[in-house]
N, C-alpha and C positions, 0 to 999 in steps of 0.2 A: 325646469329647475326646481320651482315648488310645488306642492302638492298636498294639501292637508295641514298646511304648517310643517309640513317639512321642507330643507334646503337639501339637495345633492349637488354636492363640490365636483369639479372635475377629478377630485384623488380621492379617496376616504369615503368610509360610511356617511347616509345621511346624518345631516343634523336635524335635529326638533326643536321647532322654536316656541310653540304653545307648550312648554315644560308646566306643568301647574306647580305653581309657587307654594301655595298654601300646605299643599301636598306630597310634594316632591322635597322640596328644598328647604322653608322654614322651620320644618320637626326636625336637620339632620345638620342645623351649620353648626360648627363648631366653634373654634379660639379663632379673632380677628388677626390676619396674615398681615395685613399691610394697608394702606391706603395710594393711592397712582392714578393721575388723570382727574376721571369724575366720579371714582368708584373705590367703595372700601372690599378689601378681599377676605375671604373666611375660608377656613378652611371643615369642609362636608361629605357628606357620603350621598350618594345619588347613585343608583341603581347599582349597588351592590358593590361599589370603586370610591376610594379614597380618590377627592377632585375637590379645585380651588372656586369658588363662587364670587364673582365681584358683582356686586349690588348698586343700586343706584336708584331712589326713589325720586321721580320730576314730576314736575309740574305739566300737563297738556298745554299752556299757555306758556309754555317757552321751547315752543318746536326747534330751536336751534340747538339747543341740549339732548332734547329725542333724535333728530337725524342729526349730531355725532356718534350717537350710541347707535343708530338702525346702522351707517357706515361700519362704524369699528367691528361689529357683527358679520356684514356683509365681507369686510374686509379678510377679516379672520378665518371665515368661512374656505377663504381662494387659499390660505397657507399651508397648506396641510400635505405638502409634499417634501418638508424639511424637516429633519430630527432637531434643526438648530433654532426651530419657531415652536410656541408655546401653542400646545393643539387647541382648538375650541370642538364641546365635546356636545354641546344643547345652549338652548335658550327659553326665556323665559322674556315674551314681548308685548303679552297680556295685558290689559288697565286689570284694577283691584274688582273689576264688576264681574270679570268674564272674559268667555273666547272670541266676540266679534272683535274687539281690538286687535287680536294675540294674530288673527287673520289678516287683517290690515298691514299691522307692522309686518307680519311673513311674508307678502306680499311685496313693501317694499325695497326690502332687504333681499329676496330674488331678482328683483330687477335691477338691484342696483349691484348685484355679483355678477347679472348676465350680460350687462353690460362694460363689465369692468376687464380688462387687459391680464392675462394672466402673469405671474408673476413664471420667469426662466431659471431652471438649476443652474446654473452656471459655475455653480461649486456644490460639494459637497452638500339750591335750600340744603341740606345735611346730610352725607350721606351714611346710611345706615339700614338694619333689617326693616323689613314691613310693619307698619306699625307704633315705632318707635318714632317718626313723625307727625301723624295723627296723635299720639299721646302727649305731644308736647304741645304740638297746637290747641287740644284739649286741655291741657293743665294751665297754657298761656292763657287763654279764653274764662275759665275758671275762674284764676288770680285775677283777671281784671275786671270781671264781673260782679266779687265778694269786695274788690275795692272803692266798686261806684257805689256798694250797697244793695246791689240785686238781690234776688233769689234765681238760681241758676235753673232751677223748675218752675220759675212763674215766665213765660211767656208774656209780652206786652205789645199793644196794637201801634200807630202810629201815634195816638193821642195821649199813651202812658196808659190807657186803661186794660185792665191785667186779664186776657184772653180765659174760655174756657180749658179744661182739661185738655179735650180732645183736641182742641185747636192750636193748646200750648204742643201734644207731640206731635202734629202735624208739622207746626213749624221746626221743631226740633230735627225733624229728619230732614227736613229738605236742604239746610245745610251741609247735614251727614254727606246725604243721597250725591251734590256736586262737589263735597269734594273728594269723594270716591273717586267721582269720574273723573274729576281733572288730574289724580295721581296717577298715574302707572311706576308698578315696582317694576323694574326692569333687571332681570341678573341673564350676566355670561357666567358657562360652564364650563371651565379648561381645566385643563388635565394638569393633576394637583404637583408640582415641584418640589420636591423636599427639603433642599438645600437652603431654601429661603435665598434672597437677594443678593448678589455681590457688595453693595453699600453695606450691609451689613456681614457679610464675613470681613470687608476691609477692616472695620472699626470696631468688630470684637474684642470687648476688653480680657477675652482670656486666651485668644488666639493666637497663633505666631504670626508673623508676617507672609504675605505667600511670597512662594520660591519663583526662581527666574523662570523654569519652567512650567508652576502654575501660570504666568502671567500670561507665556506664549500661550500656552493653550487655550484661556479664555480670549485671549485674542485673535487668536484661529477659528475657535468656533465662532464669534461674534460676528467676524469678516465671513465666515462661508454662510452663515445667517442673512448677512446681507444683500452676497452675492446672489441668494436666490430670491432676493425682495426684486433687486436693482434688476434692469429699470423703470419698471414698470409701479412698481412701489416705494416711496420716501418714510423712512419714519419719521424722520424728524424731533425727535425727543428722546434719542439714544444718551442713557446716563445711569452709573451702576443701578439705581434703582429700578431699573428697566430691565435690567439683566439677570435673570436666576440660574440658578446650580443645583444642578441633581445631586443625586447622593455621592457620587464621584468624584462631583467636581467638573464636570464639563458644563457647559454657559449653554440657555436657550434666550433669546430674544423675546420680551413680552410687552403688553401696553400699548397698543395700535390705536388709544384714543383720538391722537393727529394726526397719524399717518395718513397720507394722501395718495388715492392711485394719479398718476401721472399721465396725460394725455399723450397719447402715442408717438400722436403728430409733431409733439415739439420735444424739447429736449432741455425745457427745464420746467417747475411747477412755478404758475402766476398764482398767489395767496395773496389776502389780502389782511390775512392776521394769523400772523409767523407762528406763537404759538412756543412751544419749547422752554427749557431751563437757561439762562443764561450764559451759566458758569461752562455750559457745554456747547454753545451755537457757535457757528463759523461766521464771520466776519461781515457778508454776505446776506447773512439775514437780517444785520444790524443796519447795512448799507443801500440796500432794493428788496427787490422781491420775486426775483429771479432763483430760483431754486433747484439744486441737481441734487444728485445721489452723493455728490463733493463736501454738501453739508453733512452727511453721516460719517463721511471717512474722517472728518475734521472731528466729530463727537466719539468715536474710535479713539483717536489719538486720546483726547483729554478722559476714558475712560482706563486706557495703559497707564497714560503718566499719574492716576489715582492711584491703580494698584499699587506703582511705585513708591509712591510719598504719601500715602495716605492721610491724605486732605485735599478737599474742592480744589480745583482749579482754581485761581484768583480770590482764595478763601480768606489771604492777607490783605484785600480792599475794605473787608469787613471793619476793622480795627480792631481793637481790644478785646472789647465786649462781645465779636462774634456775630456782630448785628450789622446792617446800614442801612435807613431808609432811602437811600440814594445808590444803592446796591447795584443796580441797572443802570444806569448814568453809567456809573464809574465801569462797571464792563465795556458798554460803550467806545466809552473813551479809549481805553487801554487796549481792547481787540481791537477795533473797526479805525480811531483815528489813529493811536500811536502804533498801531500792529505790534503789541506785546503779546507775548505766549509763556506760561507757567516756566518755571525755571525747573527744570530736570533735577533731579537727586546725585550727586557728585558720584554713587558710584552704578549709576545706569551702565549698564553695557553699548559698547561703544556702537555696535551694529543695531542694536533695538534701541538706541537714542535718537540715530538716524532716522530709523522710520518711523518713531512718535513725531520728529522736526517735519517727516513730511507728508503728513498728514496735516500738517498746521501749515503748510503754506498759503501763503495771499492769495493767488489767482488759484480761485477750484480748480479749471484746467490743469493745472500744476501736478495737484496733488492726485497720488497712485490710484487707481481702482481696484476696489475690493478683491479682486480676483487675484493684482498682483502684489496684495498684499498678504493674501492667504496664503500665497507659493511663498513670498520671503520668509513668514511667521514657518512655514513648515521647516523652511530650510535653515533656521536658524534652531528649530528644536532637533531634529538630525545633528545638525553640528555638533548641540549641546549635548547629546546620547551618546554622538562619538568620543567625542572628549571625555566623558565622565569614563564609556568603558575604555579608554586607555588609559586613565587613569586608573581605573583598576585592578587591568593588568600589571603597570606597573609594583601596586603596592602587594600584590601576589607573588612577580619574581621578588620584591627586596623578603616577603616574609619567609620562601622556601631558602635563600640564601642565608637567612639569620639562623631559620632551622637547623642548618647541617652545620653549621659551625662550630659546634661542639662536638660531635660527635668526627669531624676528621681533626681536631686536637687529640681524643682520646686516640684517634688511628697514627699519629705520629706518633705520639709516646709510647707507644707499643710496639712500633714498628722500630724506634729508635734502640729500646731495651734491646729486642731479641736482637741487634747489630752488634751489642756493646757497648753504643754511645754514654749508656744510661742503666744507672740501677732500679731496678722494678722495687718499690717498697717489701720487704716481708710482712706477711702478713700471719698472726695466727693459725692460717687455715694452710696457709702454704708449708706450714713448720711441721703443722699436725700431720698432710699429706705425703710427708717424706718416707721413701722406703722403712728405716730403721723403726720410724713410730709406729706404722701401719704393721710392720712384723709384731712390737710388742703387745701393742695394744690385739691382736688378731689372737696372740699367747695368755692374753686375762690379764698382764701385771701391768695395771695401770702406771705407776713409779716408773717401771723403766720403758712405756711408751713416752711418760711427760718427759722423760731425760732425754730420751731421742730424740724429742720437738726441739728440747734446747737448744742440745748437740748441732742439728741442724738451721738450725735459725741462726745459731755461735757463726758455724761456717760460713754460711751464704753472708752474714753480717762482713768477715772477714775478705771474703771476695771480693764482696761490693769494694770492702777502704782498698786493698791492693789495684784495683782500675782509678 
C-alpha cells in the first residue's frame, strides 16, 4: 500500500504524502478559502493544477490532534471512487526538520487505510501557514522579555550571571532546534472546488434564493455521496459548511476531520466524543452513543430545510443578539427531550416536506436510507421537469392560437365583402386602378385620368349606400 511515502488507494493514482511544504506549497498558496475542523484552507497551485490546501500546524505533544489528521488522510485516501466526495490529491506529513517524520506519518496512515473497510457505490494552537506560528511565539517571547527588562541577546546562566557570546547562541538555538521538532506543519491536498460552500451561496447577500430544483439536486447529490460512504463510513458532521459546489452547481461532500470508519462487525459506531455541530446532530448523539449512518440522514434533512429558509436550524434559541452561551443545553433540550424539529417554511412543497420530516424521525431505524432517499429526490426532480415541460407546451399552444387570430379576422372580412354582406372600404389605389383611369393615364392626360379615379370611386361609393 506504501512505498516511498507514497499511498496507493484501491481507485485512483497514488498519493504522495512527503509533498515538501517549503517547496511545493508555501511559495504557491494563495487567498484563504475557509476554515472547517482543525484546518484553515487556501486556495494554491501545486504541480501545474489549481487545488485547495488545508493546513494545520501541531504540536508533537498532542498526538490526539496528529492521529485525527493521520485518520482524516487515510480516510480520504479510500474515497476516491465518487464524483460526490472531495478528491485528496497529496500530502504533506513531514515535521518542519525533514523526511524521517513525513516516513513515519506515511507509514501510519498506510496501515490504517489497509486496515480500514472499503467504503460501497451503492449510488451513484492556531491554525495557519508555516511559520506564522513560530512568529508569534517569537514576538510573544520578545514582548515579555523587553517587559521584565531583559536584553533579548544576553543570555543568562542560572545565577543571573550573563553567559558568554558563544554560549548565549548556543543556548539560543536549542530552544529553536525543539521547537522545530515538536511542530509538524501538516497540509491535505484536494482538488480545488470553485463554487465555494453551500453556507455561503445560502447567505449571499447579492444572490437569489435557490430554486426548488436547485435544492433537489444538491440533495441528490449529497444523498448519493453518502450512499457510497455508508456503511462503512459515518461522517458525522454533515452541515452546509461541509458541502461545496462546483462551477454548476452540483454539491461534493468534504471535511472528514471526524468521520469514523465503522467496524464491520456491528452495526453501529461506539465513540466516546460525538464530536459534530449541534444545530445538525440527530437526537441520538445527544441521548448514547450508539451511532449509525441514521445520524447523517437526520443532518441531510437539516441541511434541506436550510436551503429552504435560510437560517441554522434552531437558529431562534439564539435570542436576539444571535448568541447563547447555553446554546448546547438548549438544543439538547428541544431535539433530544422535547423532540422538536425546525419549523418548515409555509410554502415547502408538500412531497419534499415529507421527506425533510423523515429524515427527522426519533427512532434512526425509522428514518429512510440514503439510497431511498436519492431515488425519491430523483423522482421528484423528474416530476418537477415533467411538469415545467407541460407547462410549456401549454403556453406554446395559447401563444400560436393568439397568433392567428388576427389574421382569420382579416379572412372573414374579406370573405364577407366578396359575398356582399359588406362594403370593402375604397381606397385610393382602388379608384386609381379602374379601367377608365388606367386608359387615361396610359393616353398622357393626367386631368382626365384624375376624373376617372373620381368617376370611379363616385360609383363604387354609390353601390356600397344602395346594399
Amino acid at each position: 500500500m506504501e512505498t516511498g511515502g507514497v499511498l496507493r488507494p484501491p481507485v485512483g493514482p497514488a498519493i504522495p504524502l512527503n509533498v515538501d511544504f517549503a517547496a511545493e506549497i508555501q511559495p504557491h498558496l494563495g487567498k484563504l478559502l475557509g476554515r472547517g475542523g482543525f484546518g484553515a484552507v487556501y486556495e494554491a497551485t501545486w504541480r501545474g493544477k489549481k487545488v485547495a490546501v488545508k493546513l494545520l500546524t501541531v504540536d508533537t505533544e498532542e498526538p490526539a490532534v496528529l492521529d485525527a489528521f493521520l485518520k482524516e488522510v487515510a480516510l480520504c485516501a479510500c474515497l476516491r471512487g465518487c464524483s460526490r466526495i472531495v478528491r485528496l490529491l497529496g500530502a504533506c506529513l513531514g515535521g518542519v526538520g525533514g523526511g524521517s517524520a513525513a516516513a513515519a506519518a506515511a507509514g501510519e496512515v498506510a496501515q490504517s487505510a489497509a486496515t480500514a473497510p472499503e467504503p460501497t457505490a451503492a449510488a451513484a494552537g492556531r491554525l495557519s501557514p508555516v511559520g506564522e506560528a513560530q512568529a508569534a511565539d517569537a514576538a510573544s517571547s520578545s514582548r515579555q522579555s523587553e517587559a521584565d527588562g531583559l536584553d533579548t541577546n544576553t543570555a543568562v546562566d542560572a545565577d543571573g550571571t550573563a553567559l558568554p557570546a558563544a554560549d548565549n547562541q548556543q543556548q539560543q538555538q536549542q530552544p529553536q532546534q525543539q521547537q522545530q521538532q515538536q511542530q509538524q506543519q501538516l497540509a491535505l491536498i484536494m482538488e480545488l472546488v470553485e463554487g465555494g460552500n453551500l453556507a455561503q451561496r445560502i447567505y449571499h447577500p447579492s444572490k437569489r434564493r435557490l430554486t426548488y430544483m436547485e435544492v433537489l439536486q444538491i440533495g441528490l447529490d449529497v444523498a448519493a455521496g453518502l450512499a457510497y460512504l455508508h456503511p462503512a463510513v459515518l461522517h458525522r458532521d454533515l452541515k452546509p459548511q461541509n458541502v461545496l459546489l462546483d462551477g454548476s452547481g452540483r454539491a461534493k461532500i468534504a471535511d472528514f476531520g471526524i468521520s469514523r470508519f465503522k467496524d464491520p462487525t456491528r452495526s453501529y459506531l461506539s465513540v466516546t466524543h460525538q464530536g459534530g455541530t449541534p444545530n445538525y446532530m440527530a437526537p441520538e448523539l445527544f441521548n448514547g452513543t450508539r451511532v449509525d449512518e441514521a445520524a447523517d440522514v437526520y443532518s441531510l434533512g437539516c441541511i434541506l430545510y436550510e436551503c429552504l429558509a435560510r437560517k441554522q436550524p434552531f437558529s431562534n434559541l439564539a435570542g436576539d443578539g444571535g448568541k447563547s452561551f447555553n446554546m448546547l443545553f438548549k438544543i439538547i433540550v428541544a431535539v433530544a427531550i422535547n423532540k422538536e424539529r425546525p419549523a418548515l417554511p409555509p410554502d415547502t412543497p408538500p412531497r419534499l416536506a415529507a421527506l425533510i420530516s423523515s429524515c427527522w424521525r426519533e427512532e434512526p431505524g425509522a428514518r429512510p436510507r440514503v439510497a431511498q432517499l436519492a431515488a425519491e429526490l430523483q423522482d421528484m426532480m423528474q416530476e418537477e421537469l415533467q411538469q415545467h415541460a407541460e407547462k410549456l407546451s401549454r403556453l406554446r399552444r395559447h401563444s400560436v392560437r393568439s397568433s392567428s387570430l388576427p389574421s382569420q379576422a382579416s379572412s372573414r372580412r374579406g370573405s364577407s365583402s366578396s359575398s356582399g354582406g359588406e362594403c370593402s372600404p375604397v381606397t385610393a389605389e382602388h379608384a386609381a386602378g379602374s379601367p377608365g383611369a388606367a386608359a387615361a393615364a396610359a393616353g398622357g392626360d393626367q386631368q382626365a385620368a384624375a376624373a376617372a379615379a373620381a368617376a370611379a370611386a363616385a360609383a363604387a361609393a354609390a353601390q356600397c349606400s344602395d346594399r
